[in-house]
mmJSON file of the N, C-alpha and C atoms, coordinates in Angstrom:
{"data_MODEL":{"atom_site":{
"group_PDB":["ATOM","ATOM","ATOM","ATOM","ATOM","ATOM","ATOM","ATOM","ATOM","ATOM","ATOM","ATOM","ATOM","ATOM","ATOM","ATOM","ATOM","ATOM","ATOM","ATOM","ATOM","ATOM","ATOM","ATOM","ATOM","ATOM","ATOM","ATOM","ATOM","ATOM","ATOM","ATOM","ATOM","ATOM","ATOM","ATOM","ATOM","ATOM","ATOM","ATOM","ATOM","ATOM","ATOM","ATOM","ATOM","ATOM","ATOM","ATOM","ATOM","ATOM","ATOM","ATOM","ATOM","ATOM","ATOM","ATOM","ATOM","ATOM","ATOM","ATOM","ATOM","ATOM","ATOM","ATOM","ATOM","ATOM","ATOM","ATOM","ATOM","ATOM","ATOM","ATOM","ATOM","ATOM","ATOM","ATOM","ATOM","ATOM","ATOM","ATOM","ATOM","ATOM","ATOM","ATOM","ATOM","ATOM","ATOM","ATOM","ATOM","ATOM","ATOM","ATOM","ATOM","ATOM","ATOM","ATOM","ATOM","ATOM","ATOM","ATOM","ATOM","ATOM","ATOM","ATOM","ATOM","ATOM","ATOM","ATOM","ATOM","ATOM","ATOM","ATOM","ATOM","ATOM","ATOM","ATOM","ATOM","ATOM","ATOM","ATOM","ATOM","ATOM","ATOM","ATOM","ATOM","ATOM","ATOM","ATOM","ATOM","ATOM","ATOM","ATOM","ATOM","ATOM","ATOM","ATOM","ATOM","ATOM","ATOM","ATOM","ATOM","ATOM","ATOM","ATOM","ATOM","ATOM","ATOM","ATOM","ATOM","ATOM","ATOM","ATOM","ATOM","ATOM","ATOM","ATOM","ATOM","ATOM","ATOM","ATOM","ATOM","ATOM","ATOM","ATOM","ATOM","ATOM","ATOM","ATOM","ATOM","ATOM","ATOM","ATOM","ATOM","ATOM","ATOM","ATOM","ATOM","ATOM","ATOM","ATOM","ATOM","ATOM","ATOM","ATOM","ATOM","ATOM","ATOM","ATOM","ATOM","ATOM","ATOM","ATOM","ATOM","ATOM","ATOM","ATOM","ATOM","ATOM","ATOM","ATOM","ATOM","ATOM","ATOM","ATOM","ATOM","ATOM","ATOM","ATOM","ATOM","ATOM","ATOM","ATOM","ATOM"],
"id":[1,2,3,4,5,6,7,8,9,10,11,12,13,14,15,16,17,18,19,20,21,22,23,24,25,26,27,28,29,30,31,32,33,34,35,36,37,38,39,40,41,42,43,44,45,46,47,48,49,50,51,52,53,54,55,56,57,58,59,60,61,62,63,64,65,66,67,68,69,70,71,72,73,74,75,76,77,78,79,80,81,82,83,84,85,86,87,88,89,90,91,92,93,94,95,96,97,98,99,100,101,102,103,104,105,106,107,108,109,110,111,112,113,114,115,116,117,118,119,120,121,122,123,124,125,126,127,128,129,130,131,132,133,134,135,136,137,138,139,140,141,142,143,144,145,146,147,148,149,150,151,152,153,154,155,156,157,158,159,160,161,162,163,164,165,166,167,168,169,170,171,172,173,174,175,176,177,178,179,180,181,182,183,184,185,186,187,188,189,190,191,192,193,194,195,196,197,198,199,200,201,202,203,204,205,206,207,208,209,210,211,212,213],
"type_symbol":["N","C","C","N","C","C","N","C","C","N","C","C","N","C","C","N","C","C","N","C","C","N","C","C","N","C","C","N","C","C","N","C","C","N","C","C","N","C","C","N","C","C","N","C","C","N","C","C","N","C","C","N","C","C","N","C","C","N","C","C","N","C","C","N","C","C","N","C","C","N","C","C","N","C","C","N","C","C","N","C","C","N","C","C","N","C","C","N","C","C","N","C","C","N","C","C","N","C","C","N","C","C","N","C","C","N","C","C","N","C","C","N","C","C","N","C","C","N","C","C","N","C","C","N","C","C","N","C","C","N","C","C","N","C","C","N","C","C","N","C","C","N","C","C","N","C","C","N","C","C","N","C","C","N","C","C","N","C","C","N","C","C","N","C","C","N","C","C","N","C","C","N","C","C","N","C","C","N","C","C","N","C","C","N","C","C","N","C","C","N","C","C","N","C","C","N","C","C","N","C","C","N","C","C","N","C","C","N","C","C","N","C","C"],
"label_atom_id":["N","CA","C","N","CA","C","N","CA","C","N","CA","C","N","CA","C","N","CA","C","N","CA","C","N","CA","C","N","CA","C","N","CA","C","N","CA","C","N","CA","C","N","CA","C","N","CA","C","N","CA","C","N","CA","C","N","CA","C","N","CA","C","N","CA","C","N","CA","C","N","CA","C","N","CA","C","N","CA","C","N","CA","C","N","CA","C","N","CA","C","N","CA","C","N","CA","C","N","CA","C","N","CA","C","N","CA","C","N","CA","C","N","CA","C","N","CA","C","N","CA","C","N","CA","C","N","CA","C","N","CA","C","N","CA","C","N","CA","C","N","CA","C","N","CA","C","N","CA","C","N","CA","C","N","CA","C","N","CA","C","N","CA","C","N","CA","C","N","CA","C","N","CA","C","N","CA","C","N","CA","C","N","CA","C","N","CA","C","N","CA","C","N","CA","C","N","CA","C","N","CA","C","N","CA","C","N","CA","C","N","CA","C","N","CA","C","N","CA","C","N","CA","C","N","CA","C","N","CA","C","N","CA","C","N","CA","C","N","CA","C","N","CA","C","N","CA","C"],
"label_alt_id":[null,null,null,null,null,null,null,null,null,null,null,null,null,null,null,null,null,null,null,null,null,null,null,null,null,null,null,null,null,null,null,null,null,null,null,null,null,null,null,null,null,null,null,null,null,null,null,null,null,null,null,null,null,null,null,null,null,null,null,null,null,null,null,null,null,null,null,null,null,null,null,null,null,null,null,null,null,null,null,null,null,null,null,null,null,null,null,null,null,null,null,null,null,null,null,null,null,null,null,null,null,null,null,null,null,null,null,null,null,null,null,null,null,null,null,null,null,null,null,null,null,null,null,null,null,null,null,null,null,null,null,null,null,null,null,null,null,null,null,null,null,null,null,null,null,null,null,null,null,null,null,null,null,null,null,null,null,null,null,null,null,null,null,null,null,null,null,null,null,null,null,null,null,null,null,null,null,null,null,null,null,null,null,null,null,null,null,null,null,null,null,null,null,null,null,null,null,null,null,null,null,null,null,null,null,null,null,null,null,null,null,null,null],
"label_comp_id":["UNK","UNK","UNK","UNK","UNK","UNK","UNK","UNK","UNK","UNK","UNK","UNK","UNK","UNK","UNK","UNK","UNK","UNK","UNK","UNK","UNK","UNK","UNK","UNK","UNK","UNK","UNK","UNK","UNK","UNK","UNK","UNK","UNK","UNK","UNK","UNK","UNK","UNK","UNK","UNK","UNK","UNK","UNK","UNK","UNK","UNK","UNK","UNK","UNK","UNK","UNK","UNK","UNK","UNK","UNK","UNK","UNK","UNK","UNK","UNK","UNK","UNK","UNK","UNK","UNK","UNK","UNK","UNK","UNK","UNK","UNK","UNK","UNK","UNK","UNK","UNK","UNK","UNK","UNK","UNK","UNK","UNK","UNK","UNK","UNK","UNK","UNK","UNK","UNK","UNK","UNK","UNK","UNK","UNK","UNK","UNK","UNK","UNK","UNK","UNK","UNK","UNK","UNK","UNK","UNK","UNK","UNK","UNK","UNK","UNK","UNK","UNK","UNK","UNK","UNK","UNK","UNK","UNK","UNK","UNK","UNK","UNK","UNK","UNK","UNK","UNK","UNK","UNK","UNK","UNK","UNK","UNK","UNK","UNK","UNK","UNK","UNK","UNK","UNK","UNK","UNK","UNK","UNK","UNK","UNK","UNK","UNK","UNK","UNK","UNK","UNK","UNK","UNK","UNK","UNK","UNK","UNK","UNK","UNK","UNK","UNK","UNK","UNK","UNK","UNK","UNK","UNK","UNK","UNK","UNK","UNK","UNK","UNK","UNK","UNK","UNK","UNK","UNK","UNK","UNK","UNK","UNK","UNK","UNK","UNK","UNK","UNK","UNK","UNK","UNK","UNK","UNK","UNK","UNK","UNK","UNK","UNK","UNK","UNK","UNK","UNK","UNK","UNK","UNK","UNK","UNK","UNK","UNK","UNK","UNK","UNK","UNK","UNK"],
"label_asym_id":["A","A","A","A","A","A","A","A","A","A","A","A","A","A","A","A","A","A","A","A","A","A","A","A","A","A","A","A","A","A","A","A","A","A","A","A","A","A","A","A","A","A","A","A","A","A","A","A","A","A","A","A","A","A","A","A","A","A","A","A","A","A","A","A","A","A","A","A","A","A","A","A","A","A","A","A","A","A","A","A","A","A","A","A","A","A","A","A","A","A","A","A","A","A","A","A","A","A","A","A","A","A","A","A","A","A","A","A","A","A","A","A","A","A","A","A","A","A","A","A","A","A","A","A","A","A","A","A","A","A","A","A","A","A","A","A","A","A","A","A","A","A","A","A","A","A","A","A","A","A","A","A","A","A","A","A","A","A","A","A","A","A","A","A","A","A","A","A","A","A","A","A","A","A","A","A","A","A","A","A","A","A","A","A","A","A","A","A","A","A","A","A","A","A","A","A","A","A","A","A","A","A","A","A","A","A","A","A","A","A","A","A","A"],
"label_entity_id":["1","1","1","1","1","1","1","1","1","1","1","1","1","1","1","1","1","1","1","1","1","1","1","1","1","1","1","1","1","1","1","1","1","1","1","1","1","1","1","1","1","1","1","1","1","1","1","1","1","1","1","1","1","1","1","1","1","1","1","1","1","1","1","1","1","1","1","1","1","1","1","1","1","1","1","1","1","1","1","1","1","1","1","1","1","1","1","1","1","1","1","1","1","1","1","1","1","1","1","1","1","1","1","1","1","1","1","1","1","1","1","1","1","1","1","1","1","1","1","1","1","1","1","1","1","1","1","1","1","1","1","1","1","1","1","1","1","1","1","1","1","1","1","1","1","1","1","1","1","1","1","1","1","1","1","1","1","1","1","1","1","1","1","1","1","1","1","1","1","1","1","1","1","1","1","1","1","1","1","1","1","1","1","1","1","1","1","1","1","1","1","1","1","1","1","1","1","1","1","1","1","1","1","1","1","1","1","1","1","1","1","1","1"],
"label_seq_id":[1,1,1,2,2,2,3,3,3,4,4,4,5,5,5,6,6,6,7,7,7,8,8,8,9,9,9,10,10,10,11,11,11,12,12,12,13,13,13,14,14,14,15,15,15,16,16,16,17,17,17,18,18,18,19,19,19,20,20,20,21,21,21,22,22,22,23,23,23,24,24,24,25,25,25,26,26,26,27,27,27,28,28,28,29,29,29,30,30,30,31,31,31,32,32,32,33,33,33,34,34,34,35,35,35,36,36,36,37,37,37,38,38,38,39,39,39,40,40,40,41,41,41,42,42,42,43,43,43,44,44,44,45,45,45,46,46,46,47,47,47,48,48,48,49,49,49,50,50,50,51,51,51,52,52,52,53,53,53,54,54,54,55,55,55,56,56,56,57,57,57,58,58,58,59,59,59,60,60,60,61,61,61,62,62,62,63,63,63,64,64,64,65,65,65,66,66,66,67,67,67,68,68,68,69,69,69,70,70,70,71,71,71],
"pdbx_PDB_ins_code":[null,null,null,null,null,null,null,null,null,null,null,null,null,null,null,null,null,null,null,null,null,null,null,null,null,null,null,null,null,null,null,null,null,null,null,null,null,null,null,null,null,null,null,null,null,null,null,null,null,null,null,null,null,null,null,null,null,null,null,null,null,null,null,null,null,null,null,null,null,null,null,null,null,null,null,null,null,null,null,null,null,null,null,null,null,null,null,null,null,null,null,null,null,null,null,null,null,null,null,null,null,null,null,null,null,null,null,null,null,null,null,null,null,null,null,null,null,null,null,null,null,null,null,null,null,null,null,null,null,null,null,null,null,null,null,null,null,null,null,null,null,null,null,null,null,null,null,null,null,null,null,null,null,null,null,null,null,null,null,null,null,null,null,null,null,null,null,null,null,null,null,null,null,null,null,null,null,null,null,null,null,null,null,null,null,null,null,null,null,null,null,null,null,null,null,null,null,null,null,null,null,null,null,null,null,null,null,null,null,null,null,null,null],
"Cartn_x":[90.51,91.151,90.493,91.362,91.132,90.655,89.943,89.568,89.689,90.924,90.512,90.289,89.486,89.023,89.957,89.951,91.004,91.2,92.136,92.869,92.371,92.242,92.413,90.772,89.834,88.577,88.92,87.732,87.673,87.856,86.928,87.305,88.48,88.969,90.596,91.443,91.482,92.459,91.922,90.748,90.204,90.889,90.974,91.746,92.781,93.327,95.01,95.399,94.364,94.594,94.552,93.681,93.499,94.815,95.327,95.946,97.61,97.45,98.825,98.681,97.809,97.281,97.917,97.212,98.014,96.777,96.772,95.666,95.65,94.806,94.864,95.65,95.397,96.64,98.288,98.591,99.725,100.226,99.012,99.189,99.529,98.698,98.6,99.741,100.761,101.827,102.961,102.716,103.829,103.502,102.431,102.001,102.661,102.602,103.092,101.84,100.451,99.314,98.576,97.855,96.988,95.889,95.797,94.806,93.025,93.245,91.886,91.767,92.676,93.272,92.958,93.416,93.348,92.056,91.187,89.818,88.688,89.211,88.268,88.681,89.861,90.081,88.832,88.751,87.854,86.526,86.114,84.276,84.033,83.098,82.664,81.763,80.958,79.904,80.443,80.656,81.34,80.448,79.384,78.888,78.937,79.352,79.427,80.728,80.574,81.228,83.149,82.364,84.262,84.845,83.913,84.677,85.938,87.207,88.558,88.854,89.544,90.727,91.7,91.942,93.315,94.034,95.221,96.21,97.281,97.426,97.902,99.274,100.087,101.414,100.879,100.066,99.902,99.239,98.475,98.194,99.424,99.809,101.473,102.252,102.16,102.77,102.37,100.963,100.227,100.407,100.356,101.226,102.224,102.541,104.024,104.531,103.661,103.537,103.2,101.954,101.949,102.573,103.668,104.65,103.458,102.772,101.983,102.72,103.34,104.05,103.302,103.545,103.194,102.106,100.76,99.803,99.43],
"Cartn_y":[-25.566,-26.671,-26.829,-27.143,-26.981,-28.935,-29.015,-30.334,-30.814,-31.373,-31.811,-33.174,-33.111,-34.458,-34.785,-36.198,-37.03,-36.355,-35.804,-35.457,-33.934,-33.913,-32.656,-32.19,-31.46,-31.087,-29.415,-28.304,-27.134,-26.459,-27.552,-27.435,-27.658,-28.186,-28.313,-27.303,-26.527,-25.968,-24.675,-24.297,-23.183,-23.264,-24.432,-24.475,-24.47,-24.858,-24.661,-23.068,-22.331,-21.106,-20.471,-20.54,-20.038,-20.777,-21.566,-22.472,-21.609,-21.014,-20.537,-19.572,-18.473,-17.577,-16.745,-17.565,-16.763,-16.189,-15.39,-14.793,-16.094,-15.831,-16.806,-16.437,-14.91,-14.514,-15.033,-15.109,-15.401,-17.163,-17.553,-18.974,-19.411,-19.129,-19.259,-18.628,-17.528,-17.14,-18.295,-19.025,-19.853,-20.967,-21.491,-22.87,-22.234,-20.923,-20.992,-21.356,-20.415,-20.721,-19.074,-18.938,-17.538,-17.568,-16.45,-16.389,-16.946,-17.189,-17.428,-19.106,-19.029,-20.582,-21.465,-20.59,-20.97,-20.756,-19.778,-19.938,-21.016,-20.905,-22.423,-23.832,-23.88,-24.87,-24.689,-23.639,-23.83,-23.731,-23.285,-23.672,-24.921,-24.947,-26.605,-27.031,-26.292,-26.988,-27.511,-29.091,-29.72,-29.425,-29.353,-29.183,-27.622,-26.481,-25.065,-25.216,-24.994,-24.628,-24.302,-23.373,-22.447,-23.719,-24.889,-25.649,-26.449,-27.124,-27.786,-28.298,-29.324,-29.918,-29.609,-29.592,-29.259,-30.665,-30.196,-31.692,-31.743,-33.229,-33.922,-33.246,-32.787,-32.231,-30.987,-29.955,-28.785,-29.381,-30.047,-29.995,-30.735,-31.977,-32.087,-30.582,-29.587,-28.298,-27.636,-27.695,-27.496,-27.656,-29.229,-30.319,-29.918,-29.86,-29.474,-28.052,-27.204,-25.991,-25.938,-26.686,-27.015,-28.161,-28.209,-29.732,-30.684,-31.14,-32.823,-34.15,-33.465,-35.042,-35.344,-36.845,-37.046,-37.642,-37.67,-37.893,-39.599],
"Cartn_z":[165.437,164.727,163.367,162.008,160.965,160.584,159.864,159.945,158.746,157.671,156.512,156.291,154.921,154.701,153.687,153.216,152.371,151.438,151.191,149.34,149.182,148.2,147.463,147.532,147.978,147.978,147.665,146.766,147.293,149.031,149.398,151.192,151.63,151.729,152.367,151.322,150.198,149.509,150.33,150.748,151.391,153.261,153.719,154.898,154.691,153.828,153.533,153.463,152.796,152.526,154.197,154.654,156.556,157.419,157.222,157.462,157.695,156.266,155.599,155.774,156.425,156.534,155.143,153.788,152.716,151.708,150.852,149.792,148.915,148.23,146.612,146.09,145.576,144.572,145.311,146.575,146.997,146.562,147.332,146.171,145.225,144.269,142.905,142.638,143.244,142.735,143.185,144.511,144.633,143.893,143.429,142.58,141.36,140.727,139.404,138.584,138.911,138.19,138.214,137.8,137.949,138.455,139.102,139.944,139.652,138.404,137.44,137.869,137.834,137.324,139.055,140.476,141.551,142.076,141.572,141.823,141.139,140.248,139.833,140.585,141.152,141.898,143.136,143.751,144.822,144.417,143.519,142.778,144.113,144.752,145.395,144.447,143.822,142.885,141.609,141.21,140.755,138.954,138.944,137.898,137.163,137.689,137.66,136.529,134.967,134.365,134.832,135.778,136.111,136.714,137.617,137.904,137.533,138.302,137.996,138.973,138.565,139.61,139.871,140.706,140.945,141.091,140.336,139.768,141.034,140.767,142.483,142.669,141.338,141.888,142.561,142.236,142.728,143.999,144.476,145.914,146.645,146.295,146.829,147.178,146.416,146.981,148.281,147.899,149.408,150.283,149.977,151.172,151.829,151.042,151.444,152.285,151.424,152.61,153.635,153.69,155.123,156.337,155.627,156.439,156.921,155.562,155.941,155.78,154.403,153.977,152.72,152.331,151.178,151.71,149.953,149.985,150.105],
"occupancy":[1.0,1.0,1.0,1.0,1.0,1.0,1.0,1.0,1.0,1.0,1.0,1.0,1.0,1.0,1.0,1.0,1.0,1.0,1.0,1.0,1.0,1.0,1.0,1.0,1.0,1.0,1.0,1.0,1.0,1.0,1.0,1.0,1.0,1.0,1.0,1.0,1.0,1.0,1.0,1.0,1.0,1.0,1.0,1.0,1.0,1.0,1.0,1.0,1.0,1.0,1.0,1.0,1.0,1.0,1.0,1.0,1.0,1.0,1.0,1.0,1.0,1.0,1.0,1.0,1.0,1.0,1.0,1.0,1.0,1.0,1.0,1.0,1.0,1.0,1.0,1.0,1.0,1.0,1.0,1.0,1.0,1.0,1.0,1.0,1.0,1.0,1.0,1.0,1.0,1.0,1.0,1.0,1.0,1.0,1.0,1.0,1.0,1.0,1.0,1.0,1.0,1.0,1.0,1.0,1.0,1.0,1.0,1.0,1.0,1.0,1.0,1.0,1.0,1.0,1.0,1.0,1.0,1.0,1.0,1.0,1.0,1.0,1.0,1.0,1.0,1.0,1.0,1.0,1.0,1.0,1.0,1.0,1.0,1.0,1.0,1.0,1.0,1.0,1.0,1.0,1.0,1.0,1.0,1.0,1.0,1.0,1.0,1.0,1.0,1.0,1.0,1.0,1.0,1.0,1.0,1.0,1.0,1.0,1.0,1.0,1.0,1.0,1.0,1.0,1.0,1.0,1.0,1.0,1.0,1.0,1.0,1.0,1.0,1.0,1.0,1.0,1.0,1.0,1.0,1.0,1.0,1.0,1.0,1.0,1.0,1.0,1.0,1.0,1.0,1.0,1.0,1.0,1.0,1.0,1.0,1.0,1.0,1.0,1.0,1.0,1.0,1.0,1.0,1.0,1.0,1.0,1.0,1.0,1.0,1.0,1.0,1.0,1.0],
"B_iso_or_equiv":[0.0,0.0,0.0,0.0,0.0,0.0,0.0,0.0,0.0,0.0,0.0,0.0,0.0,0.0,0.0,0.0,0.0,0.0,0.0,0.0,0.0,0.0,0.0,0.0,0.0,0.0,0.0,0.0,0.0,0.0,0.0,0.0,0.0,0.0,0.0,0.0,0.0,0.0,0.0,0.0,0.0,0.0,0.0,0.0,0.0,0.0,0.0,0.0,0.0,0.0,0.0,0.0,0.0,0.0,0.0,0.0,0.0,0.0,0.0,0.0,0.0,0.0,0.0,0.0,0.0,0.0,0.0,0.0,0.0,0.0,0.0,0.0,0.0,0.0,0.0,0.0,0.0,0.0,0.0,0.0,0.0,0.0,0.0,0.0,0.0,0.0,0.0,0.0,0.0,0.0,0.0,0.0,0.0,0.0,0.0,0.0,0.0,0.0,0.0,0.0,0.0,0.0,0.0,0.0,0.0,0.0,0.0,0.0,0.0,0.0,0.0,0.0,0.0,0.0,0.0,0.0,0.0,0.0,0.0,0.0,0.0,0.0,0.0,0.0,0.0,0.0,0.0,0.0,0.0,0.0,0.0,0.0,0.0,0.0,0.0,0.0,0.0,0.0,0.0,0.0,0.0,0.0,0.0,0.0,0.0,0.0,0.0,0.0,0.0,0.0,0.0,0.0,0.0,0.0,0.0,0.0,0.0,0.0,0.0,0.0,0.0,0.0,0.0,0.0,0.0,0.0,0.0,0.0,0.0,0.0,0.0,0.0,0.0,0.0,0.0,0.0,0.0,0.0,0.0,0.0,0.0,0.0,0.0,0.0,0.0,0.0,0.0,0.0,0.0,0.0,0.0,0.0,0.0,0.0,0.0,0.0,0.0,0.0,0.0,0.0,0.0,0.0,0.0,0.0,0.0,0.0,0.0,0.0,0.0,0.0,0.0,0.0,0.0],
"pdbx_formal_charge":[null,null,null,null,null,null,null,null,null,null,null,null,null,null,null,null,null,null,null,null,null,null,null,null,null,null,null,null,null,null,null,null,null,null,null,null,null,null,null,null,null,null,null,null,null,null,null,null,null,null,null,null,null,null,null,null,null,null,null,null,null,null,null,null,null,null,null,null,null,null,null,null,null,null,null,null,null,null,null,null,null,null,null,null,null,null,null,null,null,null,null,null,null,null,null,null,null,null,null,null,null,null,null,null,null,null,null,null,null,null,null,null,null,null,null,null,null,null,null,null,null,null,null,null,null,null,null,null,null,null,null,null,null,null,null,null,null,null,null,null,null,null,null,null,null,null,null,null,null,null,null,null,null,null,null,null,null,null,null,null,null,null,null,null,null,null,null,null,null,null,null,null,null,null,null,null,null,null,null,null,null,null,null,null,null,null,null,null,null,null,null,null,null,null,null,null,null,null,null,null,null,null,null,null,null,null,null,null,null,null,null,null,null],
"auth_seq_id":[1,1,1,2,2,2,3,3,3,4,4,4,5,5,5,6,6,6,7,7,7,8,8,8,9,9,9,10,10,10,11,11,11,12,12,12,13,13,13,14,14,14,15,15,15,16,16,16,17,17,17,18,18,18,19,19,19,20,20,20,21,21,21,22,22,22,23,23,23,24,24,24,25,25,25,26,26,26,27,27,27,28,28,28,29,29,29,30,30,30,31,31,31,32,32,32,33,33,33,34,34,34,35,35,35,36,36,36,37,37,37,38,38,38,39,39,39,40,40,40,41,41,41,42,42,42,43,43,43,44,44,44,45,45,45,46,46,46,47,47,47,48,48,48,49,49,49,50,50,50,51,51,51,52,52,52,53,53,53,54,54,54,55,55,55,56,56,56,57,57,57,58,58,58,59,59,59,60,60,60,61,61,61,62,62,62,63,63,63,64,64,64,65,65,65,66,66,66,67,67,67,68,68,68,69,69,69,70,70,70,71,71,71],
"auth_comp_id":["UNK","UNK","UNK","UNK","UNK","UNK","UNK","UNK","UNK","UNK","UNK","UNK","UNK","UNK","UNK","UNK","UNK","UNK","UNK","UNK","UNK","UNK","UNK","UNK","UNK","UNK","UNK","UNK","UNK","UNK","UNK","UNK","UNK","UNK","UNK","UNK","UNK","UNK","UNK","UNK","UNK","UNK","UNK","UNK","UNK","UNK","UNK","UNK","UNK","UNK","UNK","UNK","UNK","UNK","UNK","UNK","UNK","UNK","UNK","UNK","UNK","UNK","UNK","UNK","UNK","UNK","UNK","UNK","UNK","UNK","UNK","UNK","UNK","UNK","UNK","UNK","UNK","UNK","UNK","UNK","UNK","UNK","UNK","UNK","UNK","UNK","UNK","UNK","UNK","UNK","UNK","UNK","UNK","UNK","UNK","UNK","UNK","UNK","UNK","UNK","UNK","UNK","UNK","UNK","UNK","UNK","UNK","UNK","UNK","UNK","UNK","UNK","UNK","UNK","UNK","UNK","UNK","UNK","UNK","UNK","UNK","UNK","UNK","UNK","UNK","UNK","UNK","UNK","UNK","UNK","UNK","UNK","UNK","UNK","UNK","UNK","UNK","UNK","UNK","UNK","UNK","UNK","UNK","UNK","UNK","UNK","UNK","UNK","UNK","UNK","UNK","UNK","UNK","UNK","UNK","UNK","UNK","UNK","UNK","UNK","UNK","UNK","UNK","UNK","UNK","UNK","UNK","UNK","UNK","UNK","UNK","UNK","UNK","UNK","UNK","UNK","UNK","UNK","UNK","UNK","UNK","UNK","UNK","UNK","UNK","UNK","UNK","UNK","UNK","UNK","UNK","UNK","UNK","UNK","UNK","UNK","UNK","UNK","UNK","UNK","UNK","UNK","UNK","UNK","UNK","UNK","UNK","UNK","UNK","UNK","UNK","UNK","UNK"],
"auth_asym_id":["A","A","A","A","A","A","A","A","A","A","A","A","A","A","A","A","A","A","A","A","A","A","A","A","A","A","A","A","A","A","A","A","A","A","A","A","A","A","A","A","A","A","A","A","A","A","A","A","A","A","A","A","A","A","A","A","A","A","A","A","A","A","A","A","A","A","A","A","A","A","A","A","A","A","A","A","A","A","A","A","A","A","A","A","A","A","A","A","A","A","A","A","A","A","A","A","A","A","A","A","A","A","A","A","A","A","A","A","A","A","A","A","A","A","A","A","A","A","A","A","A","A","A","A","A","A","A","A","A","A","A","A","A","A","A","A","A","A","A","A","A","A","A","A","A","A","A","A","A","A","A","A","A","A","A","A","A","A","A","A","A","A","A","A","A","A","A","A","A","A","A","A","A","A","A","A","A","A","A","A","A","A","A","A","A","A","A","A","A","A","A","A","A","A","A","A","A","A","A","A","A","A","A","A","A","A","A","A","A","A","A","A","A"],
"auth_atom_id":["N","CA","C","N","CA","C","N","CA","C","N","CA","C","N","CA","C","N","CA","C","N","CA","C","N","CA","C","N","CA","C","N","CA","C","N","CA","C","N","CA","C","N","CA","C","N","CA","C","N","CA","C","N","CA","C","N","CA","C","N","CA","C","N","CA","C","N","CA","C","N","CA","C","N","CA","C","N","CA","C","N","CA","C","N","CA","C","N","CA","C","N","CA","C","N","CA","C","N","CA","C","N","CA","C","N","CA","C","N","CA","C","N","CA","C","N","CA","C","N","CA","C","N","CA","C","N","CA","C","N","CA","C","N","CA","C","N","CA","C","N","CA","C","N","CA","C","N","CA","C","N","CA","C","N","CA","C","N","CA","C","N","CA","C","N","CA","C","N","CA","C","N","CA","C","N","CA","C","N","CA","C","N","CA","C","N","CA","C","N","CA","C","N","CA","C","N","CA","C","N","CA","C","N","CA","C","N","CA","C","N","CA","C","N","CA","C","N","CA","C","N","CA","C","N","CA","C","N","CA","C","N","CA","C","N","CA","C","N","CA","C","N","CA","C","N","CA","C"],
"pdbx_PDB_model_num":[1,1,1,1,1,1,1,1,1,1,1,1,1,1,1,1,1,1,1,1,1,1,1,1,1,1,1,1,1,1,1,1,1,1,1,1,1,1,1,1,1,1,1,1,1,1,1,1,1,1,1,1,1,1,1,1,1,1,1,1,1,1,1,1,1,1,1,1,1,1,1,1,1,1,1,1,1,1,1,1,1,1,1,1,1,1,1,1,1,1,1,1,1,1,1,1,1,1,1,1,1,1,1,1,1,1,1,1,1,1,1,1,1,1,1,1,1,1,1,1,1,1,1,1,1,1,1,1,1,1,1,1,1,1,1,1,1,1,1,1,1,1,1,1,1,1,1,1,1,1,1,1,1,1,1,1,1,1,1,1,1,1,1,1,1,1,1,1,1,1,1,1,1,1,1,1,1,1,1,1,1,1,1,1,1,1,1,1,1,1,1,1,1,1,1,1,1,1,1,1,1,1,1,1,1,1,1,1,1,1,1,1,1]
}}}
């Protein structure tokens, strides 16, 4: 059992990925972002340069891939 915590974390975009049993690059191709772009979303170390957020419409997609519902 996959266990996420509230909202949008590197951790839960990494269970979403096991989840979806999908690649990054597969992702980032259905978000409509690059692969550069979907790895800095998962950085966990918030101070690490490469670090980003990932913006609430793109995890709403997530969401959505994985039939959660809205946030």
């Amino acid at each position: 059992m996959l266990n996420f915590e509230v909202g949008y974390t590197p951790t839960n975009l990494r269970l979403a990925l096991a989840r979806l049993s999908m690649t990054q690059s597969a992702l980032a191709h259905l978000l409509g972002v690059s692969d550069r772009t979907l790895r800095q979303w998962l950085v966990e170390d918030l101070e690490v340069i490469g670090h980003r957020d990932m913006p609430l419409k793109q995890w709403r997609k997530v969401l959505e891939l994985l039939e959660v519902g809205e946030v």
